[in-house]
N, C-alpha and C positions, 0 to 999 in steps of 0.2 A: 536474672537470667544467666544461665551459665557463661561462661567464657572458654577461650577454646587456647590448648596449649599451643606457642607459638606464636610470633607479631609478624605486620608487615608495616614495615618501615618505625617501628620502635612502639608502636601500636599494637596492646592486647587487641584481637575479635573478637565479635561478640560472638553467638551460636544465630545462624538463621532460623526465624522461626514466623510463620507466617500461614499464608496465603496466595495459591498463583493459581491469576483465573487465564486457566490455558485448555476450557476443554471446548468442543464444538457445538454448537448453535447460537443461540441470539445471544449475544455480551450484555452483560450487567449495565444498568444506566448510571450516570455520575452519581445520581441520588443516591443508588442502591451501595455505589463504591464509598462514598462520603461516609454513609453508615458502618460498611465492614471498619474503617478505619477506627472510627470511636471505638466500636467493638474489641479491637485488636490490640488500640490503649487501655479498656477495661480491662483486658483481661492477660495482659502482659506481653504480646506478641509483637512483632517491629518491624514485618515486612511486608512487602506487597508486590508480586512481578505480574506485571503486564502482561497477558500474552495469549489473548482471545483469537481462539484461529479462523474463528470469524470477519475478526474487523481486517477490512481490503487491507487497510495501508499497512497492520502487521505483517500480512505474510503474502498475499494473490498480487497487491500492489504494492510490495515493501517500498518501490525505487521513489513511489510518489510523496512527494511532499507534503503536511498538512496545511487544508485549507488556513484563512483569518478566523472560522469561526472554531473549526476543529480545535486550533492552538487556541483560542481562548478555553476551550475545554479542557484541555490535558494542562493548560499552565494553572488552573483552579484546582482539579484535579490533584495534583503535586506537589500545592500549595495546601491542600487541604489533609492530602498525606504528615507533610513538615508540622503540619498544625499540631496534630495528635501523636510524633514521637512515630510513625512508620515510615520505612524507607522505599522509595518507590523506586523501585526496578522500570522501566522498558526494555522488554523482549521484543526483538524484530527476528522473524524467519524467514529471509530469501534462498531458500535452501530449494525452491520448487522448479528453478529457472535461471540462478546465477550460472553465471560464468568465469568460475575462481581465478580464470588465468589473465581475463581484461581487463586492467588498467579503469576503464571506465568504470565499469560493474563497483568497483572496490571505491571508485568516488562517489559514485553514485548512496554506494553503505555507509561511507564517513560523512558524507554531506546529509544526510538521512537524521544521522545520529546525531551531526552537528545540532540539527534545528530544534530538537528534542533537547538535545543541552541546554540549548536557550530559555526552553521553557522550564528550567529549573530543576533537571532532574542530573542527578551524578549518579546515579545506577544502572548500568546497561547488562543486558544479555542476549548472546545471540544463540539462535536454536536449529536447530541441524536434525529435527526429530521429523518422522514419517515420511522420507522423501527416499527417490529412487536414487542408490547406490553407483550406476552406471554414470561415466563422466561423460562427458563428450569429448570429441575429437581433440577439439584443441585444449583442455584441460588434463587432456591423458598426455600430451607432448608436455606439458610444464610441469605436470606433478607426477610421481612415484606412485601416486595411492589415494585414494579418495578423502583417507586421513591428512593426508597430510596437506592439500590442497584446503582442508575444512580447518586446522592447523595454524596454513601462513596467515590467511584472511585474519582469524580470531585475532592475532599474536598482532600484526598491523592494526586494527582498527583499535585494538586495546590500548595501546604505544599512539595510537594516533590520540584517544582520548585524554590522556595523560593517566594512564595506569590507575583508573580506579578503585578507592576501597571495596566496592564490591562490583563485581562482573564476572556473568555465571553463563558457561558454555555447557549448552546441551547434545551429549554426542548423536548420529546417529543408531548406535550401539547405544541404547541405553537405560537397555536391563540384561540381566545374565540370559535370558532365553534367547536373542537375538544376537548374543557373541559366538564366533565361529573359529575352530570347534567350544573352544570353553573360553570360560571369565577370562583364567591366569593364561590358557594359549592364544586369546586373539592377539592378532597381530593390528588389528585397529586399534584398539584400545593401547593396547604398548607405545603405537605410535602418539598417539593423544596424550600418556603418559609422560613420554618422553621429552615430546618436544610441545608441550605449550606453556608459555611463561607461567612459573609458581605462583604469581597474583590471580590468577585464573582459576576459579571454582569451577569444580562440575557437577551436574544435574545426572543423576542415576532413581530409577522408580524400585529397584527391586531386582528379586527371581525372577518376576515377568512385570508385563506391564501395570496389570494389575494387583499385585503381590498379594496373596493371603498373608503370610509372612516373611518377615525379613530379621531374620540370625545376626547375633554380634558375626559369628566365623563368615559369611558369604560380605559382610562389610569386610573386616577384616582382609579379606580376598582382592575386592577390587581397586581397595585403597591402596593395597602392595601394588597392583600394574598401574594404575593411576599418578600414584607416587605422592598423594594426598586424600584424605580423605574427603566425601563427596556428599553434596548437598541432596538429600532423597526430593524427591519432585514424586510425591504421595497421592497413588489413584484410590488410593482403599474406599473411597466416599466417593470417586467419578461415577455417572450414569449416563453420560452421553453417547453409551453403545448401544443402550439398549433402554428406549423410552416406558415402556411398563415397570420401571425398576427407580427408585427412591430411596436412599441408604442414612437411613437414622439412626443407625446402632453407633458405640462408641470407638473414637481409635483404642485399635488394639491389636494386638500382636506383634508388638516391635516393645519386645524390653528394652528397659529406661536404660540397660547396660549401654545400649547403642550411644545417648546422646554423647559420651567422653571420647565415643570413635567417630562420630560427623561432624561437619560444618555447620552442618544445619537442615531443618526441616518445613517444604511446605506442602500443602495439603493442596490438592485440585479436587476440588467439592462437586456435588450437584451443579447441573446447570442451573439450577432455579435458585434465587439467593436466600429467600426468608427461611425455607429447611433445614440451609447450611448454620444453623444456631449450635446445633448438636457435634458436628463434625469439627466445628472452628474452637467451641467451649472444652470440649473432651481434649485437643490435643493440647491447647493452652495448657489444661494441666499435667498431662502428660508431660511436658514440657517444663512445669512449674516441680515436677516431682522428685528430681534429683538435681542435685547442683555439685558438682565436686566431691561427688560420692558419699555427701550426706542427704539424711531427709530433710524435706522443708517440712513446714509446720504443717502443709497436709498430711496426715494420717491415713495411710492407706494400705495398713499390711494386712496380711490372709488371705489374699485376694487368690482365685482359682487356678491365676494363673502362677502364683508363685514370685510373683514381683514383686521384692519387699516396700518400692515406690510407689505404687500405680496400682490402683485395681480399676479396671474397666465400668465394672458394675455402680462402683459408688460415684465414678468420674459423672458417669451416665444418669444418675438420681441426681448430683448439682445439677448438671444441665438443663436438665428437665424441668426442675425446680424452677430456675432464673426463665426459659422460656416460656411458661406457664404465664407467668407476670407477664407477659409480651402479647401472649393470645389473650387476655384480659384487658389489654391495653387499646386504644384507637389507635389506626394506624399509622399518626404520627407519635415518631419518637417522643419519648417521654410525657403521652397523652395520659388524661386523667382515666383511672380505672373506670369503667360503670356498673351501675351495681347489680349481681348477681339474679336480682329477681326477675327484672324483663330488661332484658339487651335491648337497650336502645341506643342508635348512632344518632352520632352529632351531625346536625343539617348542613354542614360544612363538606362534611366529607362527601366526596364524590363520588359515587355509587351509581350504577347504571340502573333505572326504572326503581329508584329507591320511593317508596313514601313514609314518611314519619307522622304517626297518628299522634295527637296529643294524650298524655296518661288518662288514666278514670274516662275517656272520651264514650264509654261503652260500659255500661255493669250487665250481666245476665242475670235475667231471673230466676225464679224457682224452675227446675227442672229443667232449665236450657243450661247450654253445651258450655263449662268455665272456658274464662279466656284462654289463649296460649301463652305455656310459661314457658323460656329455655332452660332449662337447666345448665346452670355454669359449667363448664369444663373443669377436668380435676386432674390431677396428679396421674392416677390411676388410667387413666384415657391414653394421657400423653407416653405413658410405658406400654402400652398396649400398642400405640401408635408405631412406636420405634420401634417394639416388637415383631411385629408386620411386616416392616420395613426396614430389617437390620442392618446387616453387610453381603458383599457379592458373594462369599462363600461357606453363608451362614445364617441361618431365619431365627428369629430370637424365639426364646423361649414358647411363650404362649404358641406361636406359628408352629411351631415343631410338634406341639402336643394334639394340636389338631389334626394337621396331615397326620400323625401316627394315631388319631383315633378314627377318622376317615378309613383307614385302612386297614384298621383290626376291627370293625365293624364290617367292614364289606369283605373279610375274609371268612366272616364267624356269622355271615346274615341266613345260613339254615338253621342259626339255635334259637333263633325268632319262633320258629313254631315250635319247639318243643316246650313243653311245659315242665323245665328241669331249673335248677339252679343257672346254668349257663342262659337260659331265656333271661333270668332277671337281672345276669351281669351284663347282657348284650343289652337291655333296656338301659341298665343306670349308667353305662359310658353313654350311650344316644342323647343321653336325657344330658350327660356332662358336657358331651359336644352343643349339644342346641343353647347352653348358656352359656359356651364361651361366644357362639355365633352371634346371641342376644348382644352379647357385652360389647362385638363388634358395630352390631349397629345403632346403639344407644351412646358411642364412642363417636359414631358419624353423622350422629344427629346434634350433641354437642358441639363437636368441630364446628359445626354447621351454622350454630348461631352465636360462634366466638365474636366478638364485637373489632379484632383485627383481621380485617377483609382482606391483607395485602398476603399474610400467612397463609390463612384461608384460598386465597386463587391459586395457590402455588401448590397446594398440597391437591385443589379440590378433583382432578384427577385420577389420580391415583387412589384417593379413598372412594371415589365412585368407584372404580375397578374393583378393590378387595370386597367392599361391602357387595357387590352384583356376583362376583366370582364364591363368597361365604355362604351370599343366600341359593345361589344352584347347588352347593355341597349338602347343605342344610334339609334342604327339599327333598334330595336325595335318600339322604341316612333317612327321612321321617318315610318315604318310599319303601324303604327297604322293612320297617319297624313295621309298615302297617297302620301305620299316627295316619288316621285323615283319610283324606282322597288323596289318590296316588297322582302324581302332576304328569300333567298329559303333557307337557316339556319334553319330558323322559322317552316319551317314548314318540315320539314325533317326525319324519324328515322332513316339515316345513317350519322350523322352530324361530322363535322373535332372534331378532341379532345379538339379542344380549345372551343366548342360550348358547352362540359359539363364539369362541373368544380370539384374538392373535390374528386376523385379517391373511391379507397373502401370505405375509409373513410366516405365521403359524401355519398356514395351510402346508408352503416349502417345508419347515418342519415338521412338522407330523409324517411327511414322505418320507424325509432321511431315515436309513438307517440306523442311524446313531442316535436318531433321536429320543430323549432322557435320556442318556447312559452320564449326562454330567449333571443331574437334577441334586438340587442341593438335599431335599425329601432322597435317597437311597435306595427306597425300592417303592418305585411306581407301580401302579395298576398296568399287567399287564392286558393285551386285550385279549378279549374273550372268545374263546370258539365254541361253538354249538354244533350240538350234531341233531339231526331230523332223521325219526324213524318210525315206523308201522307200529300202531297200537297196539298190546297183546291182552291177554283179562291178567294175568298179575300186573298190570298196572294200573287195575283199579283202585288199590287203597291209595297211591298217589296221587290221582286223578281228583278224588272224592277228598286229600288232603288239602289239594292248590283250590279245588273252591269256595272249601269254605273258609279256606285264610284271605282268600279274593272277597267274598262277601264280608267277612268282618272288619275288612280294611274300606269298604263302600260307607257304608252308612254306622252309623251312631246309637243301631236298633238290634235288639237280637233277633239272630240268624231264625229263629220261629215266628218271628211278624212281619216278618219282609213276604212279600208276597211270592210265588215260582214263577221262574221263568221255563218257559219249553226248553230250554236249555238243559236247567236241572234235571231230565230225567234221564239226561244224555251222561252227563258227569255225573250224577250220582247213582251210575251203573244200575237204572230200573229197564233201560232199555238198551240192550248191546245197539252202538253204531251200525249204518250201514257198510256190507264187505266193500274195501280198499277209501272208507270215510272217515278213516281214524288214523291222528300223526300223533307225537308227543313229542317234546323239546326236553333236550338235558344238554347241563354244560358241564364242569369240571366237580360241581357239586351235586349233582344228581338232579331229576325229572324237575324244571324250569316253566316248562309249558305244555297246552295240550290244543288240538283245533278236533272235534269229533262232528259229524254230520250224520242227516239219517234223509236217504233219499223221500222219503216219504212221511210227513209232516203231524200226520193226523194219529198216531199210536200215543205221541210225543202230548197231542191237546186232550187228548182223549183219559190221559193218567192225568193230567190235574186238572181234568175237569172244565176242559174250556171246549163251547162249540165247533167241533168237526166239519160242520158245514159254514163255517166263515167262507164267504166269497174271496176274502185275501188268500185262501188257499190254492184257490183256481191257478191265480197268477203263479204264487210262489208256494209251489206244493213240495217242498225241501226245509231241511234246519239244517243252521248253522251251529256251532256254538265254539268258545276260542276263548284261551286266558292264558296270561303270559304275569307268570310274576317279575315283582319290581325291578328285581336287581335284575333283568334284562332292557335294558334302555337301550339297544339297539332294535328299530323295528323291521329291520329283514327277514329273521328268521320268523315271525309273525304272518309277513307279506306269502313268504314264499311256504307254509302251510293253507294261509287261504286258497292261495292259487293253487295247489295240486288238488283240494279237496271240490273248488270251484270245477275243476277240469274234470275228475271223478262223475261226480255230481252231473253233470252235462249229458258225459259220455253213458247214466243208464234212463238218459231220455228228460230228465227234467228239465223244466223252461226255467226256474226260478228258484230263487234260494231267502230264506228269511234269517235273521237273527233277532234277539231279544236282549236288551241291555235295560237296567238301571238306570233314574237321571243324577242318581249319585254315581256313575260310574264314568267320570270324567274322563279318565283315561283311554278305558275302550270307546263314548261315542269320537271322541277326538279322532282315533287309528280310524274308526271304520268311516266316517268325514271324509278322511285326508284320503282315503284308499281311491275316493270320485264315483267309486261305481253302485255302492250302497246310496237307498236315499229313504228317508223317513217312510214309512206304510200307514197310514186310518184302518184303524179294526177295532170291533165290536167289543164293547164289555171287555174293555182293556183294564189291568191295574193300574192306579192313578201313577204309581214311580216306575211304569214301565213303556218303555221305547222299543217300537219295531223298525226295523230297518231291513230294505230288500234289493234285491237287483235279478235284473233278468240275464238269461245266458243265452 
């Protein structure tokens, strides 16, 4: 591990390199901390800071002392740190509620720290991160400045400990985006700079909190007003703002130029620990990739980014590699693989409503259904995986190629019906997206029967989201292609919950303004406006276009053995509408929909042939008839042509109105369902795949 130019007290330092579980919700179990540490000896890392803003006694109840059972925790803990060669930091934060200027307060922090001493630990740090800036009364009469009040305390308790080899203050300034006006002009940080004893490391994340990236020059920068160089306190892998979010991609974006101008690096991961495989493996070697401005024996030049140490890419294929073996593995550490053909767990493990059938307990016979086999998880899954999953201001690979064929599918979805060369390029991307969609969930099915369940809970979230969120896109493009029955999802206002995503949450956004203008995908669908207007006769060949691309998108039959609907005489211009019973829908790409009526029902039975004197006509002596292609999945402008045609209709005396649908035509009976006012009709010498549907006015 590299070393850092410069001693204290005649002592070269090391480079910090680690781990700080400092983000918010439920803290790591000892077990789970026991594990990182192994981990952190395999793979050459040496620190550990405490500093879950969860747990009371770090920061809500810093003043309180640890219970007998608690200290038996953290002295195991600490002890289990020393084991494996990492140094264990405590972080305490009373930054919520101190009183810098009391006497008490200040004993209360050294008596605090003393007890923690006890239990073995010589690393402290105190954090001064996310709290309000405003002092109180009697802290403004004793100090100058909020720095510097943040300042005396560190500098006492530090001198009180006996100037520890490592003790690391977190300013509250402490990324460039919160320095006022800038890095080199704040006057906090100058003060921090200035006056806190040189034993005294500092915690800096970056340009922002979460840093896309971080420049040798903006180090550089703040190590000048600092007057040391500073320990980065690394969100690139945090997700604790934003629970729909999981970050598996590789550290990256911090050349290795950096490591000869910091102290040290650690990394504040996932909340959820079995994830953080990727994040903790990737920086290891990052870390491992320069020492003293030569290379180590990893080999990693060409890389995209131009780091002749590091390449992201290949970091991210070890990792993947070694955690592979991990999802292969039973959930206890270094448990025996099992083999590949049927996952079977060991009767040990504890698993909720688990049952374990004995092998061979069942053979099928001829022509009955083969057993179920998992398919082992592969390499190829786990890159997919992190792909999905990458970093906060960047979707990996595969992720980017979909959203950008999602989107040039639904720009280019009027070359569907042409029968040109652009019809059969719009087909073979559909056809490329549905198999990268497959590869999603034949990646979620694997996952699924990994034989480590501890991995598995941690992720199984999040891979329900992508795989539910993949298969409505999927559905979609096959909508738009004309693949199938069109999903009556699409077009729906009373859709299952899995059809709208983001809860309140989402809902607030969707409102904002602003909302996507910071989408990692760059140019979102925007939405769609429609415009509604009066039938004319040149827009029959469009009319008589949208049906039959509607009927060949129903059924699996050619368009000449499907049987007519009263419909068709309407849309296939044999009988002009009735005057003011004709609407047509267009949006940005031209004629979308059409709703046409004929007050008077019987002209309409009478061209194909069907009984005139049906008694169903007494009732409903009116047609309806109404198509709405796919790529409109909002169902208002649908609603609000029934209704005018319905009011029409009314106003030249009719009682009733009929429509005729397919039972392949899932989509429209779905709309006219949901509408409540339509309800199924009985009539005579129907066709076997046709549905009447009626309502009275």
């Amino acid at each position: 591990m590299s070393k850092r130019a410069g001693a204290k007290g005649g002592v070269q330092r090391r480079f910090i390199s680690g781990v700080v579980e400092g983000f918010y919700g439920r803290p790591w179990t000892m077990e789970q901390r026991t594990e990182l540490f192994k981990r952190e000896q395999k793979w050459g890392l040496n620190t550990y800071l405490y500093a879950p803003k969860d747990d009371y006694k770090h920061r809500m109840y810093w003043r309180d002392l640890y219970s007998a059972e608690e200290a038996e925790q953290l002295i195991a803990l600490i002890s289990a740190a020393k084991t494996h060669d990492v140094e264990f930091v405590y972080a305490i934060s009373p930054g919520l509620d101190i009183t810098f200027s009391n006497p008490r307060e200040v004993a209360a922090l050294k008596r605090k720290l003393d007890q923690v001493k006890e239990f073995g630990c010589r690393s402290f740090s105190l954090l001064f991160d996310d709290i309000e800036t405003e002092m109180c009364a009697a802290d403004k009469q004793a100090f100058s400045s909020f720095a510097h009040a943040q300042v005396s305390i560190t500098n006492e308790v530090y001198q009180h400990l006996g100037e520890p080899h490592t003790f690391l203050f977190c300013p509250t300034d402490y990324c460039a985006a919160f320095c006022t006006p800038t890095v080199s002009q704040s006057s906090y940080l100058h003060t921090v700079g200035d006056k806190l004893l040189p034993g005294i490391d500092i915690l800096w994340t970056g340009p922002k909190v979460v840093s896309h990236k971080i420049s040798v020059e903006s180090i550089e920068e703040v190590s000048s007003v600092l007057k040391r160089p500073p320990v980065i306190w690394d969100n690139i892998h945090a997700n604790d703002y934003d629970p729909q979010r999981l970050f598996l991609g590789p550290y990256k974006d911090r050349p290795t130029d950096l490591i000869p101008k910091l102290r040290g690096v650690l990394t504040n991961p996932n909340c959820e620990f079995y994830p953080n495989f990727v994040a903790i493996h990737t920086l290891s070697t990052w870390c491992k990739a320069f020492v003293d401005g030569a290379q180590r024996d990893v080999e990693m030049t060409g890389d995209e980014d131009q780091d002749p140490y590091y390449s992201p890419q290949k970091a991210l294929t070890l990792a993947l590699t070694d955690w592979l073996q991990e999802f292969l593995s039973t959930d206890q550490p270094g448990g025996p693989r099992l083999p590949p053909s049927r996952l079977k767990k060991d009767p040990s493990d504890e698993e909720p409503m688990h049952t374990d059938m004995a092998e061979g307990s069942y053979v099928p016979g001829p022509g009955e259904n083969p057993l179920y086999t998992a398919e082992p998880l592969t390499l190829d899954d786990l890159k997919l995986l992190s792909e999905l999953f990458y970093l906060p201001y960047e979707h990996g690979p595969t992720a980017r190629a979909m959203l950008q064929e999602v989107d040039w599918l639904k720009k280019h979805s009027c070359d569907v019906s042409a029968e040109t060369d652009k019809r059969a390029e719009w087909c073979s991307r559909a056809q490329h997206f549905d198999d990268m969609c497959e590869a999603v969930v034949q990646m979620f099915n694997r996952l699924s029967n990994a034989p480590n369940r501890s991995i598995l809970y941690d992720l199984y979230n999040y891979i329900c989201d992508i795989k539910s969120g993949v298969g409505l896109a999927r559905a979609y493009v096959k909508t738009l292609g004309g693949r199938g029955r069109p999903s009556a999802q699409l077009m729906n206002d009373d859709p299952e919950p899995w059809g709208f995503r983001g809860g309140l949450s989402g809902e607030f956004q969707r409102m904002l303004p602003c909302h996507g203008n910071r989408d990692l995908f760059r140019h979102p669908p925007m939405t769609a406006v429609y415009c509604i207007r009066p039938y004319c006769p040149e827009d029959k060949t469009e009319v008589q276009r949208i049906s039959r691309e509607m009927q060949r998108g129903e059924a699996n039959v050619p368009l000449v053995m499907q049987p007519p609907l009263l419909g068709d005489v309407l849309s296939g211009g044999d009988i002009p509408p009735s005057p003011q019973c004709a609407l047509v829908l267009e949006d940005e790409m031209g004629m979308c929909g059409y709703a046409l009526a004929l007050t008077d029902v019987k002209p309409a039975a009478a061209k194909i042939q069907r009984g005139v004197n049906d008694p169903v006509f007494k009732d409903y002596p009116s047609l309806l008839t109404l198509q709405v292609l796919p790529r409109v999945t909002d169902p208002s402008p649908a609603k609000r042509m029934i209704g005018h045609l319905l009011s029409s209709i009314k106003s030249s005396g009719s009682g009733g109105v009929l429509c005729e649908v397919r039972h392949s035509d899932r989509r429209s009976l779905n709309f006219y369902t949901k509408l409540g006012s339509f309800k199924p009709v009985k009539m005579d010498d129907l066709p076997q795949d046709v549905i009447v549907m009626g309502t009275n006015l």
